[in-house]
MARKE-680192 format. One line per field, with one value per atom (N, C-alpha, C): residue in one letter; x, y, z. Coordinates in steps of 0.02 Angstrom, whole numbers, padded with zeros to 5 digits. Atoms other than C-alpha are relative to their C-alpha. Example, Ala and Ser with C-alpha at 12.3 -4.5 7.8 and 13.67 -1.06 7.14 Angstrom:
! MARKE-680192
residu [A:A:A:S:S:S] $
u [00045:00615:00045:-00042:00684:-00039] $
v [-00059:-00225:00060:-00059:-00053:00055] $
w [00000:00390:00000:-00003:00357:00037] $
END
This chain:
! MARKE-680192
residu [X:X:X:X:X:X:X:X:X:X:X:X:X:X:X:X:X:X:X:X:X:X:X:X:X:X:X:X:X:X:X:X:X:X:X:X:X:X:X:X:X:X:X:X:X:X:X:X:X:X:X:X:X:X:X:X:X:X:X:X:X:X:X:X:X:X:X:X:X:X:X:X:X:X:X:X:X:X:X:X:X:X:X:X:X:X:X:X:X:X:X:X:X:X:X:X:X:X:X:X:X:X:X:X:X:X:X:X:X:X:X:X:X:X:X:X:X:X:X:X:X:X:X:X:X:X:X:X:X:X:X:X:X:X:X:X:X:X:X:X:X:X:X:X:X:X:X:X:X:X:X:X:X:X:X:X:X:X:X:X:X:X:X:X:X:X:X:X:X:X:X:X:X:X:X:X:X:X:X:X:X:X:X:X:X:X:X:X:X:X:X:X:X:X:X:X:X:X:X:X:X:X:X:X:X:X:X:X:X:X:X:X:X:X:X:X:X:X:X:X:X:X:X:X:X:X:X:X:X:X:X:X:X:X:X:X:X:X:X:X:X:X:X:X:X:X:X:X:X:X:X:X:X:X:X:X:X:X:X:X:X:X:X:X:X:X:X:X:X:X:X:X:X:X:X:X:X:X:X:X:X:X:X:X:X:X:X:X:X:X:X:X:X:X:X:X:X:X:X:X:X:X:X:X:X:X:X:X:X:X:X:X:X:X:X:X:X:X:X:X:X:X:X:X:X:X:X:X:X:X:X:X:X:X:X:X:X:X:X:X:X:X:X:X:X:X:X:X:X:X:X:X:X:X:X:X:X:X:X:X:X:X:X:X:X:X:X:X:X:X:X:X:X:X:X:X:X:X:X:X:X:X:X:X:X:X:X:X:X:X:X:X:X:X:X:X:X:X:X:X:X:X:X:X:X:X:X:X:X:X:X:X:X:X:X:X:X:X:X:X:X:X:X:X:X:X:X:X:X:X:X:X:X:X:X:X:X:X:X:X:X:X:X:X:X:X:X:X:X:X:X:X:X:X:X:X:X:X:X:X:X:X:X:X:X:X:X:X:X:X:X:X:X:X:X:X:X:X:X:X:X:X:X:X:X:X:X:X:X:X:X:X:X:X:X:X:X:X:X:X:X:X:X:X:X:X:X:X:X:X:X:X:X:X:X:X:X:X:X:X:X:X:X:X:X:X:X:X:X:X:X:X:X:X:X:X:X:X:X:X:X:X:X:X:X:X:X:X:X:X:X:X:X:X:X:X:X:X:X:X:X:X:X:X:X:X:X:X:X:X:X:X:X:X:X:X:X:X:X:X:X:X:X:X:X:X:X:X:X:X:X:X:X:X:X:X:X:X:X:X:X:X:X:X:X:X:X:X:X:X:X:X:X:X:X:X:X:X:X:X:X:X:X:X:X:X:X:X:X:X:X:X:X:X:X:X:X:X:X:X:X:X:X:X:X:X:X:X:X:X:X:X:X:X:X:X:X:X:X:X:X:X:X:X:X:X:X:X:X:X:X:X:X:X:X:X:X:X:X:X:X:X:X:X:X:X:X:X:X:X:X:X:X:X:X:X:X:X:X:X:X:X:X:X:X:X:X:X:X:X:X:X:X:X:X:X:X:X:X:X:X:X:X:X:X:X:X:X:X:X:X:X:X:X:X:X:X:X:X:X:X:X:X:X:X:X:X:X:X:X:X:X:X:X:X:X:X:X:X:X:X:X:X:X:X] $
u [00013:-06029:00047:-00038:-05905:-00047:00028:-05935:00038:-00039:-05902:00025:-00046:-05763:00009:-00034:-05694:-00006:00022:-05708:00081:-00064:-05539:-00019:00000:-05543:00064:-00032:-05448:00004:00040:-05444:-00006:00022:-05409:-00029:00029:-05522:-00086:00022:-05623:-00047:00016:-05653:-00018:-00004:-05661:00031:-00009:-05650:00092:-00063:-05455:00050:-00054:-05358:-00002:00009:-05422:00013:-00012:-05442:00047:-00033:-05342:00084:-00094:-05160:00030:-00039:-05152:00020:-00009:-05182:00078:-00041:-05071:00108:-00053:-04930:00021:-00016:-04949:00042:-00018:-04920:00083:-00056:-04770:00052:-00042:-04699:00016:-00003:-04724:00058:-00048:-04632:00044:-00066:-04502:00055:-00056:-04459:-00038:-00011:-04513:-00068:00070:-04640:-00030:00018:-04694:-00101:00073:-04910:-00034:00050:-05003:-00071:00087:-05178:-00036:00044:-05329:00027:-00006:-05307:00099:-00068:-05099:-00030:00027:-05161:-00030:00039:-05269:00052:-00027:-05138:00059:-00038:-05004:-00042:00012:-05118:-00018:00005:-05088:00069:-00043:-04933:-00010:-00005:-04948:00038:-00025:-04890:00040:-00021:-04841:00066:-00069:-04644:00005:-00002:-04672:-00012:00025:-04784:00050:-00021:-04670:00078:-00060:-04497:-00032:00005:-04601:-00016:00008:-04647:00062:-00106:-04455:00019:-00035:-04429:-00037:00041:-04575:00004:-00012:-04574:00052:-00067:-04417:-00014:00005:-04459:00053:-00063:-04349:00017:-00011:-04270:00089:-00057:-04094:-00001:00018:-04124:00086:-00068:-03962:00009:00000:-03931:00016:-00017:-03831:-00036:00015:-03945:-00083:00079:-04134:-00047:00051:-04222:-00022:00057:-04229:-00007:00032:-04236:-00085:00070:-04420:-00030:00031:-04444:-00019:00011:-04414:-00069:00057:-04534:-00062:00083:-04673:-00010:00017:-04651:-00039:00044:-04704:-00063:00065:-04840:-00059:00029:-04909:-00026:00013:-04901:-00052:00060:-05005:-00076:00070:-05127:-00039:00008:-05156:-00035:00021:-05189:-00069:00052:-05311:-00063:00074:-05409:-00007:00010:-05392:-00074:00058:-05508:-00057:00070:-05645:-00040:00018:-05655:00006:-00018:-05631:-00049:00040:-05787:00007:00014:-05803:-00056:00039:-05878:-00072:00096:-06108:00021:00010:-06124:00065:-00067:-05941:-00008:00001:-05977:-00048:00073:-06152:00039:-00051:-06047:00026:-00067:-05908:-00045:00039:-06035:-00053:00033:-06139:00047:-00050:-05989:00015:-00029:-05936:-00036:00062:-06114:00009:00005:-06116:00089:-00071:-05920:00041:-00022:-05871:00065:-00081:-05672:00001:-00022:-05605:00068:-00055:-05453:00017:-00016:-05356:00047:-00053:-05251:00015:-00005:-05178:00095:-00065:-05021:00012:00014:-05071:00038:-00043:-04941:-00050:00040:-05004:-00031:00037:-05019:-00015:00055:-05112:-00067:00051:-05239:-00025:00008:-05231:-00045:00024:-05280:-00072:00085:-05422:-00030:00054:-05517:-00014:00031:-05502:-00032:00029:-05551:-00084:00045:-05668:-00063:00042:-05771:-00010:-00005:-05721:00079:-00075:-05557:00042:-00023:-05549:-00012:00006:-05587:00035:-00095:-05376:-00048:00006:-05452:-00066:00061:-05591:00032:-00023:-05481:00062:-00042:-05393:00071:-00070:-05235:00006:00004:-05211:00072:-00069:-05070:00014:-00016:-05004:00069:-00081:-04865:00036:-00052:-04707:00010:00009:-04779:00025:-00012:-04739:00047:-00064:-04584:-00034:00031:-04696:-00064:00080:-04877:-00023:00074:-05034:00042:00052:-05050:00024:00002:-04946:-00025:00038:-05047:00013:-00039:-04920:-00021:00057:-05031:-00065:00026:-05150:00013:-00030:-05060:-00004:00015:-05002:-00059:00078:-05175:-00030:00012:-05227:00048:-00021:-05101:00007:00032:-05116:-00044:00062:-05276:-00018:-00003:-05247:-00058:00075:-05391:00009:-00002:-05428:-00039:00018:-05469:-00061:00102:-05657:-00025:00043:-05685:-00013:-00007:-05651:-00034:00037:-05733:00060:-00053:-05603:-00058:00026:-05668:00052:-00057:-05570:-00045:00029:-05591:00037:-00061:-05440:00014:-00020:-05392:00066:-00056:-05227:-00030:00042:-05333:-00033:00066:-05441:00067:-00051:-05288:00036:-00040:-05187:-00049:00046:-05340:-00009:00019:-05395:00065:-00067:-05207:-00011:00010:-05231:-00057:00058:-05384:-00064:00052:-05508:-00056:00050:-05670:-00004:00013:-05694:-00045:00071:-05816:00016:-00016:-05783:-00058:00051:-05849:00048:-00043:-05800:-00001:-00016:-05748:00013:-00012:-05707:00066:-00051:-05537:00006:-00015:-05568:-00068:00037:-05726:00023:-00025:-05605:00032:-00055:-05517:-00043:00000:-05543:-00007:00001:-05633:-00020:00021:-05658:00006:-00021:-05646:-00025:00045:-05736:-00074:00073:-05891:-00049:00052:-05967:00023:-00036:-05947:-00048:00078:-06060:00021:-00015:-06071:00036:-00004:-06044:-00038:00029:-06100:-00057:00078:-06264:-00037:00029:-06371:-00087:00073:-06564:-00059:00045:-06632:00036:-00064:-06472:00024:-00025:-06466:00072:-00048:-06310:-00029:00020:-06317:00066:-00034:-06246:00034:-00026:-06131:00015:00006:-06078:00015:00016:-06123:-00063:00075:-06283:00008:00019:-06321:-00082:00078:-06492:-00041:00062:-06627:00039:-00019:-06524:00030:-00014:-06503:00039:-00071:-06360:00022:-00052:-06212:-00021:-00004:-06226:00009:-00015:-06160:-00053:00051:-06313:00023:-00010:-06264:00096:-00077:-06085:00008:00021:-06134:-00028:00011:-06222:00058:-00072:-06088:00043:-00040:-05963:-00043:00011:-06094:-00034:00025:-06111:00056:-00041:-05955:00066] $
v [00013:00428:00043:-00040:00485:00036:-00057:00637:00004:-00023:00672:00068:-00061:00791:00008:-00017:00760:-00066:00044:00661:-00002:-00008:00597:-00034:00005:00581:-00060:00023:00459:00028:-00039:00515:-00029:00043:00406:-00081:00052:00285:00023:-00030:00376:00065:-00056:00545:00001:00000:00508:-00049:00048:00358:00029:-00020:00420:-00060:00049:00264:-00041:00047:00157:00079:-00066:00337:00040:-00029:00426:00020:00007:00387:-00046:00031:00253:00001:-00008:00320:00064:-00041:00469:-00030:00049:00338:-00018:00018:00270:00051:-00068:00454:00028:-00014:00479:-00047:00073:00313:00007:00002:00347:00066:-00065:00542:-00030:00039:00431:-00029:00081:00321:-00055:00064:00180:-00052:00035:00046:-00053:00031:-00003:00033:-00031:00003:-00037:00059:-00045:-00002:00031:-00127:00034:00018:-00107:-00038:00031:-00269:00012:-00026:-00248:00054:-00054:-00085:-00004:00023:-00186:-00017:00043:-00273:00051:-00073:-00120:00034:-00036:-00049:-00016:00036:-00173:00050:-00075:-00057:00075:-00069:00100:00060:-00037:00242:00000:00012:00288:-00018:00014:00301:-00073:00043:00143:-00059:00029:00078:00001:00025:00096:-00031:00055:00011:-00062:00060:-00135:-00013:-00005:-00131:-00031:00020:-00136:-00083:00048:-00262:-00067:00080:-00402:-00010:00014:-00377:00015:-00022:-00316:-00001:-00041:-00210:00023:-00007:-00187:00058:-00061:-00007:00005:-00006:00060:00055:-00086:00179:00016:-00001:00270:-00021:00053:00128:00032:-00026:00231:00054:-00041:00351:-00012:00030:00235:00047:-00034:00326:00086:-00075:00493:00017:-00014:00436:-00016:00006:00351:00080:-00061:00516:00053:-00031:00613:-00031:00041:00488:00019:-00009:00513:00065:-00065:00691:00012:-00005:00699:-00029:00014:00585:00031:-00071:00714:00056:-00049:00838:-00035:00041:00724:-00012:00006:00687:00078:-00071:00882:00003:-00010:00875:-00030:00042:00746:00026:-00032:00846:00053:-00057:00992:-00029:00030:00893:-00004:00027:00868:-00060:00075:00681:-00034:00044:00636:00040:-00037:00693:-00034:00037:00657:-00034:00031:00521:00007:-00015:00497:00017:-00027:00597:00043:-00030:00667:00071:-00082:00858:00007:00021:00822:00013:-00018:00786:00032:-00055:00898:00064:-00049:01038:-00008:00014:00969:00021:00020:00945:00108:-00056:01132:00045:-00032:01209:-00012:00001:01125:-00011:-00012:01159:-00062:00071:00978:-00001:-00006:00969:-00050:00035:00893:-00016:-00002:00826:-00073:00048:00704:-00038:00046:00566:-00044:00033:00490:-00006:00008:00430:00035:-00048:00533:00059:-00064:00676:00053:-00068:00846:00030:-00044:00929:-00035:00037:00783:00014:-00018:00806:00053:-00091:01026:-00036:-00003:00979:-00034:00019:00870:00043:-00020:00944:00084:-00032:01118:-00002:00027:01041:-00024:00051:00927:00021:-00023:01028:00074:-00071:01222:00008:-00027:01320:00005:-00015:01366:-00077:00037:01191:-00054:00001:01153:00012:-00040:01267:-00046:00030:01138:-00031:00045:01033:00038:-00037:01102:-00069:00033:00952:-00025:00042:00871:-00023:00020:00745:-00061:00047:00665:-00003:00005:00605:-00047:00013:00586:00010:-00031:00676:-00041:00065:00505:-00053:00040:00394:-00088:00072:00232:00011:-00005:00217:-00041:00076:00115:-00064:00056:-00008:00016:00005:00046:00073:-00012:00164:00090:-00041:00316:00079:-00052:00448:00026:-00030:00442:00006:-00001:00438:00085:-00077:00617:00041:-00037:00676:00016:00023:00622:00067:-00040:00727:00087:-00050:00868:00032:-00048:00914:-00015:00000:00873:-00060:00042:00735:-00069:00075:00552:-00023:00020:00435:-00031:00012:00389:00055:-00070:00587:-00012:-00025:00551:-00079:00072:00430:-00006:00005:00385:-00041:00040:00356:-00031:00032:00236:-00047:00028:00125:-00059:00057:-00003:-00038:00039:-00145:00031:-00041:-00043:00051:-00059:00118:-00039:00013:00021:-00035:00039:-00073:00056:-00069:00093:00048:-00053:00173:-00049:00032:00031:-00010:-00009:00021:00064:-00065:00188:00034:00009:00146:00038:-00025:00224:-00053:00023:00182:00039:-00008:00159:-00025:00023:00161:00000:-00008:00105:00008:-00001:00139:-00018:00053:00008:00040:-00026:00037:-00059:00073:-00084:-00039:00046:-00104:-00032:00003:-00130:-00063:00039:-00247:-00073:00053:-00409:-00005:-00007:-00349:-00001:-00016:-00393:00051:-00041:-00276:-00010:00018:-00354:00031:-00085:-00213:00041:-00069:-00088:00002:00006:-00026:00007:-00004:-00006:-00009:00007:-00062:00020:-00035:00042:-00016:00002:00037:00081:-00055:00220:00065:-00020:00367:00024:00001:00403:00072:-00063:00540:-00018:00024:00556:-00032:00056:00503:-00066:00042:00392:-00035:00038:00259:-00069:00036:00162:-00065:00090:-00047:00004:00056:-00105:-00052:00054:-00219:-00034:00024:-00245:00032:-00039:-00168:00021:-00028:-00082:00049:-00091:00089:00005:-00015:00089:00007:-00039:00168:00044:-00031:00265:-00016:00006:00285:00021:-00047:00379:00025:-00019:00442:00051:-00086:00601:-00011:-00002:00663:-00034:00041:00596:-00075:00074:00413:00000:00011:00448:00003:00024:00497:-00026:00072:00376:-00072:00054:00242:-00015:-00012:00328:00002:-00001:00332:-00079:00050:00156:-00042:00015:00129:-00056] $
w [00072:04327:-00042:00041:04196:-00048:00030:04108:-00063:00062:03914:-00006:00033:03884:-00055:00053:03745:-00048:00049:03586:-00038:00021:03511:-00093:00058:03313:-00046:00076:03176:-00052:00060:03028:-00076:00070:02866:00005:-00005:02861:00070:-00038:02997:-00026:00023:02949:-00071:00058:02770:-00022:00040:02660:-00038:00030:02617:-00030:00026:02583:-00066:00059:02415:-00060:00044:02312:00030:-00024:02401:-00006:-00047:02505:-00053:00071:02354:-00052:00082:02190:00026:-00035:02300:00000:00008:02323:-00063:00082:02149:-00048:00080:02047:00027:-00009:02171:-00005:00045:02118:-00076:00073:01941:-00004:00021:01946:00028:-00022:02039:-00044:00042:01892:00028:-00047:01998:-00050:00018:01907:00044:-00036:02051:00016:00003:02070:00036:-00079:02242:-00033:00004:02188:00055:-00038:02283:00054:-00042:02344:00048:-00015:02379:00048:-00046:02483:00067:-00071:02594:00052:-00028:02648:00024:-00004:02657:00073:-00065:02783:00064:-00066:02911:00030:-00041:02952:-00005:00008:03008:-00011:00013:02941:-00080:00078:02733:00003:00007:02744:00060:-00027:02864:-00062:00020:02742:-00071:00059:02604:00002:-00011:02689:00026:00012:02718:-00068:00073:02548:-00032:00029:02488:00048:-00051:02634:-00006:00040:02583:-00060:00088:02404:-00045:00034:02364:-00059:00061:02203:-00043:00035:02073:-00026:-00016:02117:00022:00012:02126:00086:-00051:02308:00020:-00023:02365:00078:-00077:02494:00066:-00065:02622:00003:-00053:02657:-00026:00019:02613:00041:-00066:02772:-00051:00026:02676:-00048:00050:02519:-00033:-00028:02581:00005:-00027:02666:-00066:00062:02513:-00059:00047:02419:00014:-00028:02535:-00001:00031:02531:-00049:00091:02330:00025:-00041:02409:00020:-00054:02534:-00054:00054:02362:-00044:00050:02282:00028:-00012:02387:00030:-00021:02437:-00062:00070:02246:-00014:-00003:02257:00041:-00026:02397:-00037:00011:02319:-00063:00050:02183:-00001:-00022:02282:00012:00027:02264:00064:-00047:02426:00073:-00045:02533:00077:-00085:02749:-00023:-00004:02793:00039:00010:02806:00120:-00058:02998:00039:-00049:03024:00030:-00033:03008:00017:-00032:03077:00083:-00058:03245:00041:-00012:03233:00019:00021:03204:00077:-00064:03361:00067:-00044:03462:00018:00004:03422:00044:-00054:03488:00064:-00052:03620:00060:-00037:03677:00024:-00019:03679:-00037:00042:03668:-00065:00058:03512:-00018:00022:03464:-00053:00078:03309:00021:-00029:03337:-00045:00080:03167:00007:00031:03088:-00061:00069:02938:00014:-00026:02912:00003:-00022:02987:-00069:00073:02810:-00040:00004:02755:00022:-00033:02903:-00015:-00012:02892:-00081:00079:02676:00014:-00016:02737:00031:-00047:02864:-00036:00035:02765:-00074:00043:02601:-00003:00022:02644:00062:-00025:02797:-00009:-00003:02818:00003:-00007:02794:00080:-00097:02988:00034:-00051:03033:00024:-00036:03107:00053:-00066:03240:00052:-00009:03272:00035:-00027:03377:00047:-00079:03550:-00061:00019:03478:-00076:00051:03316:00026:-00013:03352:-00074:00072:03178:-00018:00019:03120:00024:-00040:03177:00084:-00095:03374:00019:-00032:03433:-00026:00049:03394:-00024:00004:03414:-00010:00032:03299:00022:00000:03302:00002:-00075:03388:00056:-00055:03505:00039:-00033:03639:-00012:-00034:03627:-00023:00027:03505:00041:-00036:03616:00079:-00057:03779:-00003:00019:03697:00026:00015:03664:00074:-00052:03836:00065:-00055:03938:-00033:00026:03795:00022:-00022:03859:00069:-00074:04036:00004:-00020:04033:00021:-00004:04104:-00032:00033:04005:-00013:-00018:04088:-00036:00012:04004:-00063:00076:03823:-00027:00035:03697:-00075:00032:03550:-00065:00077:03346:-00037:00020:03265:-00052:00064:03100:-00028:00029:03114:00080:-00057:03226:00048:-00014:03248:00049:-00026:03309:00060:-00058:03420:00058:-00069:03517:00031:-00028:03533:00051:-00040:03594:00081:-00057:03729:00028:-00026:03773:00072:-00051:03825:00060:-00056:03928:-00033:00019:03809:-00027:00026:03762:-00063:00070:03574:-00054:00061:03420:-00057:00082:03267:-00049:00056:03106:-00054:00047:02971:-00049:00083:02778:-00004:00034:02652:00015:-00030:02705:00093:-00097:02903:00006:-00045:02892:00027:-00036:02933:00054:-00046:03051:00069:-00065:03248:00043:-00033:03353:00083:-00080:03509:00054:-00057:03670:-00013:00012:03567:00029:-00045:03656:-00060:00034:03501:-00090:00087:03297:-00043:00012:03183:-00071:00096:02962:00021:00009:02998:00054:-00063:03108:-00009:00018:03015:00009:-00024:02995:00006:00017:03022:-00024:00057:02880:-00027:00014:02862:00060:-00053:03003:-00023:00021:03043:00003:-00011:03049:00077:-00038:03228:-00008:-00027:03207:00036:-00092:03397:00035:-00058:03542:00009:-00016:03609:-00014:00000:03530:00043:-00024:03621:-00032:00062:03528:-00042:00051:03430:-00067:00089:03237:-00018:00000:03211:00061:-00054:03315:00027:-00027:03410:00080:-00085:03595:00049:-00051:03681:00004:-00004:03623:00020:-00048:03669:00078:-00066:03839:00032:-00030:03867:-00004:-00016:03833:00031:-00064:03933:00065:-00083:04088:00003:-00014:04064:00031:-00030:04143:-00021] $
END
């Protein structure tokens, strides 16, 4: 019977509702100090976060809608990079605000997970000092140290969807993939994860409830607290009302 080691994390869209308030209005204010009058909607946004990753997400941008912008052509790659930078400063700004709380059971969890010595680690396309601004913002200052890996970014030359973030993660902490259970919140997340032979649980948001989750062992509203049960969407949580290590190990010893 496999045994829970380790719990692998997402994080926008996952960890915290980050993308509609967030990575957008974030995007937007570094568009505007740009010059640029360019302004992703809501809806526009949804659709933006079918690719992964911001400086990904903003040369398809240029490349479907071709926006009416002047970039210095021979060297576009880092004048993106530079863009998303201001970005990154913006949305640091945005946590620093307070407006952007974890999502209903995360530090419930984390906080479980910690007691009882259950590894932890992050597995995102979200740049690192993105992630470091959340998790001390929006749980505890020290809680970077809450996770044996955080792998974000650039760690990996190839993102979501394809497998290679958590491949990382995976030989990071020396583990097989029967040990670990993987949270995820996007059709992207959930293929990269089962790629990688994990078993995964989503928990939807407004931008992820159309999206194809078929392979996941489990699809929840959210990970729920006590008095705050999630809705099943698909899979068997058993008797349980909210998330916690008991209903993870059970999943993983269901083979």
């Amino acid at each position: 019977m496999p045994q829970l080691r380790a719990i692998i994390f997402d994080v926008d869209g996952t960890l915290a509702d980050t993308e509609r308030d967030g990575h957008r209005v974030a995007f937007n204010r570094s568009f505007a100090a740009a010059g640029l009058s360019w302004d992703w909607s809501v809806e526009l946004y949804g659709t933006l976060l079918e690719v992964a990753g911001g400086k990904e997400r903003i040369q398809f941008y240029i490349d479907r809608y071709n926006p009416p912008f002047e970039p210095p052509i021979a060297a576009l790659k880092d004048w993106i990079a530079s863009l998303h930078a201001a970005k990154t400063a913006h949305y640091k700004q945005l946590l620093a605000e307070g407006i952007i709380p974890v999502r209903s059971g995360v530090k419930r969890l984390l906080m479980e997970a910690k007691e009882q010595g259950l590894r932890l680690a992050i597995a995102t396309t979200s740049t690192p000092d993105n992630v470091t601004a959340l998790l001390k913002t929006t749980l505890a200052p020290d809680a970077p140290s809450w996770f044996e890996v955080i792998a974000a970014g650039d760690i990996v030359p190839v993102k979501k969807p394809a497998p290679d973030v958590y491949l990382y993660v995976l030989q990071k902490m020396a583990l097989a993939p029967q040990h670990c259970l993987v949270i995820e919140d996007s059709y992207q997340g959930l293929q990269a994860a089962l790629q990688a032979r994990l078993k995964t649980v989503i928990t939807l948001n407004n931008y992820t409830r159309h999206h194809d989750f078929s392979g996941a062992t489990l699809v929840l509203s959210h990970l729920g607290e006590p008095d705050q049960g999630f809705e099943a969407i698909a899979g068997n949580p058993g008797n349980a009302t909210y998330f916690d290590l008991a209903l993870a190990a059970w999943l993983l010893s269901k083979g």
